[in-house]
C-alpha positions as CSV (number, residue, x, y, z in Angstrom):
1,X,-16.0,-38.8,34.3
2,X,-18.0,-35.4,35.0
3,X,-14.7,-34.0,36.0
4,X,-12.7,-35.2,32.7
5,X,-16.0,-33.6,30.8
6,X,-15.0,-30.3,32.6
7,X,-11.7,-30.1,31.7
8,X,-12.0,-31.0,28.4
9,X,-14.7,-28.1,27.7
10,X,-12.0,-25.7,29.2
11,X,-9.3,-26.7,27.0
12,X,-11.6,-26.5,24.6
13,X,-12.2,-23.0,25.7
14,X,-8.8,-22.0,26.3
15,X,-7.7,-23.3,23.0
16,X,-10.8,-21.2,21.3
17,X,-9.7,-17.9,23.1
18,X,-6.0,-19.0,21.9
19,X,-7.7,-19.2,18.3
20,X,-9.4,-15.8,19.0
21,X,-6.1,-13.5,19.8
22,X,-4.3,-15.0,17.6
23,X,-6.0,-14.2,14.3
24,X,-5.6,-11.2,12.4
25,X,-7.2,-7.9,13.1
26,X,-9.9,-6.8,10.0
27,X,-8.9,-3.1,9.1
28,X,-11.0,-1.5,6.6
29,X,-9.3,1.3,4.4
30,X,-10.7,3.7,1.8
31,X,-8.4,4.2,-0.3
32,X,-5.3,2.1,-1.5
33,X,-2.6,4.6,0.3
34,X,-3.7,4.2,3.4
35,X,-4.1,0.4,2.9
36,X,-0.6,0.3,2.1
37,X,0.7,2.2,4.9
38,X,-1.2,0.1,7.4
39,X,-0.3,-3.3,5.4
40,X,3.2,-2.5,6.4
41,X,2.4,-1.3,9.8
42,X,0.4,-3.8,10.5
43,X,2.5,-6.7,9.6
44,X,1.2,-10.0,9.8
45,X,-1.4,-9.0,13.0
46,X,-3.0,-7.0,10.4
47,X,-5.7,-8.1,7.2
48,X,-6.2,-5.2,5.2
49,X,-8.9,-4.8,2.6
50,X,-9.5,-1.4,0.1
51,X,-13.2,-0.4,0.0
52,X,-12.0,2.4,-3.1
53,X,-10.2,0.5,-6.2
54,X,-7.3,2.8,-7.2
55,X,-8.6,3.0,-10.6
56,X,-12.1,4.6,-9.1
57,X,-12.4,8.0,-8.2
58,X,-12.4,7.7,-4.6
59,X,-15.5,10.4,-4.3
60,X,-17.8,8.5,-6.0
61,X,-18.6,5.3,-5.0
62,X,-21.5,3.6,-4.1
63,X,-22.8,1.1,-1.1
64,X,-22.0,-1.8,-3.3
65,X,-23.0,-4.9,-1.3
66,X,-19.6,-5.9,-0.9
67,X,-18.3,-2.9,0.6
68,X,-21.2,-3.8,3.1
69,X,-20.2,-7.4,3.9
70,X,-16.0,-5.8,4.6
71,X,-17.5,-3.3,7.0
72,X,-19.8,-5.7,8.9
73,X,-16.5,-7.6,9.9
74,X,-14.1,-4.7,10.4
75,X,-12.5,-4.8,13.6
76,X,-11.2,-1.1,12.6
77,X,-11.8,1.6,10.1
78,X,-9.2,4.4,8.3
79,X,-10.3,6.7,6.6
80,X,-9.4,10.0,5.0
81,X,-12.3,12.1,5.9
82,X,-12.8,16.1,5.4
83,X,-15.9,15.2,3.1
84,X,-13.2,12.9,0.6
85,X,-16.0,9.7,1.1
86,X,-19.1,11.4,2.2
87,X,-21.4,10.8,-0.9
88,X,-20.6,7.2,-0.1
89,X,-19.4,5.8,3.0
90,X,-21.8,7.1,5.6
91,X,-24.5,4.7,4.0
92,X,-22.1,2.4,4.1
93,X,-21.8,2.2,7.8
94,X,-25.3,2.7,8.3
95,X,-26.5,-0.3,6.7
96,X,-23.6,-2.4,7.9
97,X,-24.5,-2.0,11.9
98,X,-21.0,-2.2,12.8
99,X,-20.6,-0.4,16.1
100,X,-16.9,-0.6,16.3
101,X,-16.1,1.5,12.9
102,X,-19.0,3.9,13.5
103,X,-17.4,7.9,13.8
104,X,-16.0,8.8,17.1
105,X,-15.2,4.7,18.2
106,X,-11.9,3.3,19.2
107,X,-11.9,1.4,16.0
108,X,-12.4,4.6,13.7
109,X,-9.3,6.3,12.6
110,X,-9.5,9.7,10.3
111,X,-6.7,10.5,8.7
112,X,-7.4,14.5,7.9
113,X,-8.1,14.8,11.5
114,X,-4.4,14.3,12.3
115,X,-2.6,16.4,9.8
116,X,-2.4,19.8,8.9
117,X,-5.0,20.5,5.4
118,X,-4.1,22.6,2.7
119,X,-7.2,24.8,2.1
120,X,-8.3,24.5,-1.8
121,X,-7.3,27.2,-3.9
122,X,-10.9,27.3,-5.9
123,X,-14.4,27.8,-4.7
124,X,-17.0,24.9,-5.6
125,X,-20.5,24.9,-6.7
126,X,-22.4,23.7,-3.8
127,X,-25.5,22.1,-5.9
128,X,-22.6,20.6,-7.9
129,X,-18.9,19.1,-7.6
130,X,-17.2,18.2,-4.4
131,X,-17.0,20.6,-1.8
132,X,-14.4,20.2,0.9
133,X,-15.3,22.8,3.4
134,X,-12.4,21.8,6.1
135,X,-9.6,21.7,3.4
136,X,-8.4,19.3,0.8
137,X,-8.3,16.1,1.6
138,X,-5.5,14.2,-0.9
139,X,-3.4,14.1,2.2
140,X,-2.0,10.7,0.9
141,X,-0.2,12.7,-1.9
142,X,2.3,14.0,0.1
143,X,5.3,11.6,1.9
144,X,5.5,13.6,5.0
145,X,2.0,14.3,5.9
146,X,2.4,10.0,5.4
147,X,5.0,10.0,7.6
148,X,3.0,11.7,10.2
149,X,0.1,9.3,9.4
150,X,2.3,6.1,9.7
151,X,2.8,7.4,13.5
152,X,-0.6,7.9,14.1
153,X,-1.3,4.4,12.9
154,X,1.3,2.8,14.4
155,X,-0.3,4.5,17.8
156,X,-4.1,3.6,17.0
157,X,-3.4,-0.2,16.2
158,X,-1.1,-0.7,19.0
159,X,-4.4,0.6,21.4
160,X,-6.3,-1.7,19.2
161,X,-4.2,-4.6,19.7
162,X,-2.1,-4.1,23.2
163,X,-0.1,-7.3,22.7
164,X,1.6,-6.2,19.8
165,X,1.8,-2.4,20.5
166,X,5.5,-2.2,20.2
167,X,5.8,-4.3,16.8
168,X,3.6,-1.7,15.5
169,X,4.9,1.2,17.0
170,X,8.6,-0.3,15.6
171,X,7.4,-0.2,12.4
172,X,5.6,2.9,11.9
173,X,8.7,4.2,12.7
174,X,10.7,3.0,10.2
175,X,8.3,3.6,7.6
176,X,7.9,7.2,8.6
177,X,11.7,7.3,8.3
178,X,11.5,6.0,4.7
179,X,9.1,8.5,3.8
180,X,11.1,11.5,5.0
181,X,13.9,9.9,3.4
182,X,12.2,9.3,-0.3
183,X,10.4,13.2,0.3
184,X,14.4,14.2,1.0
185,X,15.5,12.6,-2.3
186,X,12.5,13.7,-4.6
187,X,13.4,17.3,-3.6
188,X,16.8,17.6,-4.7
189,X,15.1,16.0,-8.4
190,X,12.1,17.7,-8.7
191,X,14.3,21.2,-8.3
192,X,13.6,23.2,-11.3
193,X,10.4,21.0,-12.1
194,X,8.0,22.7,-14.7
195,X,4.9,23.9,-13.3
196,X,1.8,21.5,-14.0
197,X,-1.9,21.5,-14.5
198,X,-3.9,18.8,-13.0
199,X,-7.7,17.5,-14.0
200,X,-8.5,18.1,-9.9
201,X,-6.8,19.3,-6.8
202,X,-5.8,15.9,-6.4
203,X,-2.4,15.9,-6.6
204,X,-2.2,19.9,-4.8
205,X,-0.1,18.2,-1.3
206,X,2.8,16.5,-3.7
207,X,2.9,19.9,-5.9
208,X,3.1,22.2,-2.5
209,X,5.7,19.6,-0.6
210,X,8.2,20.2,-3.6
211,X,7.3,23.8,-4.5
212,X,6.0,22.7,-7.9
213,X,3.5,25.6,-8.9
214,X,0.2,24.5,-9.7
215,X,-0.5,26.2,-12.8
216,X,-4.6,25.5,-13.4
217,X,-7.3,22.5,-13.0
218,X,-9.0,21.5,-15.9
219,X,-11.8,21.4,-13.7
220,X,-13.4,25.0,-13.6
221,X,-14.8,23.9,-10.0
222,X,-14.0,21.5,-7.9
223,X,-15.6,18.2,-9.1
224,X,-17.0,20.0,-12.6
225,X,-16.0,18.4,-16.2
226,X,-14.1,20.7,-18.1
227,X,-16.0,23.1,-20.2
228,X,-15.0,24.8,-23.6
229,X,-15.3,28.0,-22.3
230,X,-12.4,27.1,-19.4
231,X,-10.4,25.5,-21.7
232,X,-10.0,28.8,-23.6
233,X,-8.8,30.5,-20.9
234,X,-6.5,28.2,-19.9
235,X,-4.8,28.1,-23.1
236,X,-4.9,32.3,-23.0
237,X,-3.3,32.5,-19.9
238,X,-0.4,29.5,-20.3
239,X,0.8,30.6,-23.8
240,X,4.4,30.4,-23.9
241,X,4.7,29.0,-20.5
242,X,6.7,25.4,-19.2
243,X,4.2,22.9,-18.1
244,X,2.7,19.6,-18.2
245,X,-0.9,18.2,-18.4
246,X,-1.6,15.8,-15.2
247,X,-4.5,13.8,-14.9
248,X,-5.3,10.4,-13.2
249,X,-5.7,7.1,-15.7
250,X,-9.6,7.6,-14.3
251,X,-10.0,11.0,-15.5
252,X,-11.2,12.1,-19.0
253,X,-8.5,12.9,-21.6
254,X,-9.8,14.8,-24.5
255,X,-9.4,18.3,-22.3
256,X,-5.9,17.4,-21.2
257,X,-4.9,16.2,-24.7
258,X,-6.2,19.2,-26.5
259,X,-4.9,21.8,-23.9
260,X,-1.6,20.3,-24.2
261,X,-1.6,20.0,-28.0
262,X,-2.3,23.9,-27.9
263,X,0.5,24.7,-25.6
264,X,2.5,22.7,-27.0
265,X,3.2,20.7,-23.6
266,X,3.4,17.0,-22.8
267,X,-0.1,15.4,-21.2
268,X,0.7,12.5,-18.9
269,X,-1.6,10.0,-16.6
270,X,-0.3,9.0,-13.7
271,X,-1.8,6.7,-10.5
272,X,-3.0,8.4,-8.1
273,X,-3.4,5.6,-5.7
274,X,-0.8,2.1,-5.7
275,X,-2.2,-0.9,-6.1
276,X,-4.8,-2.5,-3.6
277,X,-2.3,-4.9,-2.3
278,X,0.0,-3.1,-1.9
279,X,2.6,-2.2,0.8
280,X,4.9,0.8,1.4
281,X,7.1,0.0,-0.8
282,X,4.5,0.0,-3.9
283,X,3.1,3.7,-2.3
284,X,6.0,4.9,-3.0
285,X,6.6,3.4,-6.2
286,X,3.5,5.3,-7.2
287,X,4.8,8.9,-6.0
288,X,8.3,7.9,-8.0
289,X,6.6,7.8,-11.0
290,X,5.3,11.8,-10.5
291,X,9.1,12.3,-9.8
292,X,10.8,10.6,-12.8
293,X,7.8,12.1,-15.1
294,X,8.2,15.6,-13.7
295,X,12.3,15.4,-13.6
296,X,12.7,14.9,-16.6
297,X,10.0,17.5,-18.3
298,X,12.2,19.5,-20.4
């Protein structure tokens, strides 16, 4: 009897540990690029959830107690980093007392910290705005610092979860394939693209990678509203140029619309995240939509 007891609590064991490896791993994201880019790495050994809704400006959150309850469970943490989440997400992992997301552990992952940063083209007030010391970190704009990104993922969840390291390493590879590819295609359409101004540096990686010039910000700092007086100089300096107004859906449009109006350009808002759910394919949805707008500016 005593020994049927015994092996019935160790197949009850065994089938918990079973239960245990075969469930999911939590990863945490930011923002909704990089949830889509591990979505599809991950596959089905991976649950994503987005702390950063892609109609929020991913700067300026707040430690919401749902972004606290995601983190507590996280078995892993990706980020974009160079000061993108820092008015937010260290109090986030503060108060969630998670040890395996906390900076510098296996289960943290910082995405600036494995590509190459363009540095920002404008100074910023430092008792107002964002500042982003180490370089600009809207990484997720352009499809090959992506494809870079996918590798780098495909590399931290296969040490995250050794069993499965070479499904994930498989497909990080083909999506950093179809990134190339789509950042191969969008530059033979973009050629001869009109030069833009944007609301924030936000889009600066996507406007580099196709050698789009970035003509102004109607920010006149980094993280500052537009202001009359900027306005006017914009519109002095862009008369009788070719360009478009950019801004995100989240972003206010009266400066866009009136700079545009006086220039006589087109003002557009476009995503500047996919949605929260979704995969590669819906990231690069989002970046087609900058190339059919900007193709076919006349």
């Amino acid at each position: 009897m005593k020994s049927n007891t015994l092996l019935s609590a160790a197949a009850a064991y065994l089938g918990l540990l079973l239960s245990f490896s075969a469930q999911a791993l939590d990863i945490l994201t930011t923002t909704a690029s990089l949830g889509a880019l591990t979505r599809e790495i991950g596959g089905d050994q991976v649950k994503v959830s987005v702390m950063a809704p892609p109609d929020r400006d991913p700067h300026d959150l707040t430690a919401k107690p749902s972004l606290l309850s995601l983190a507590r469970s996280a078995d892993g943490l990706v980020s974009i980093g160079a000061g993108l989440e820092e008015g937010w997400l260290p109090a986030v992992l503060e108060q969630a007392g998670n040890p395996r997301i906390q900076p510098g552990q296996p289960g943290a992952l910082i995405a600036t910290q494995h590509v190459e940063l363009i540095k920002e083209t404008r100074e910023g007030n430092p008792f107002f705005g964002h500042i982003h010391k180490q370089g600009n970190p809207h990484i997720h704009m352009d499809p090959v610092r992506m494809a870079s990104m996918a590798t780098t993922l495909g590399e931290w969840l296969a040490h995250l979860d050794t069993p499965h390291a070479a499904e994930y390493r498989s497909r990080a590879q083909q999506s950093a394939q179809r990134l190339l590819a789509f950042s191969q295609k969008a530059s033979a359409q973009l050629q001869g693209a009109p030069g833009v101004v944007l609301y924030h540096e936000d889009a600066l990686y996507f406007l580099t990678r196709f050698n789009i010039p970035l003509l102004g910000t109607l920010e006149p700092s980094p993280g500052v509203p537009p202001s009359a007086t900027h306005l006017q100089e914009l519109m002095q300096a862009l008369r009788g140029k070719r360009g478009v107004v950019i801004r995100a859906p989240y972003q206010a449009d009266d400066g866009a619309a009136m700079l545009a109006h006086e220039l006589g350009w087109k003002a557009v808002a476009l995503p500047m995240e996919p949605a929260a759910n979704a995969d590669l394919q819906g990231y690069l949805a989002m970046l087609e939509l900058w190339v059919s707008t900007l193709a076919k500016q006349p």
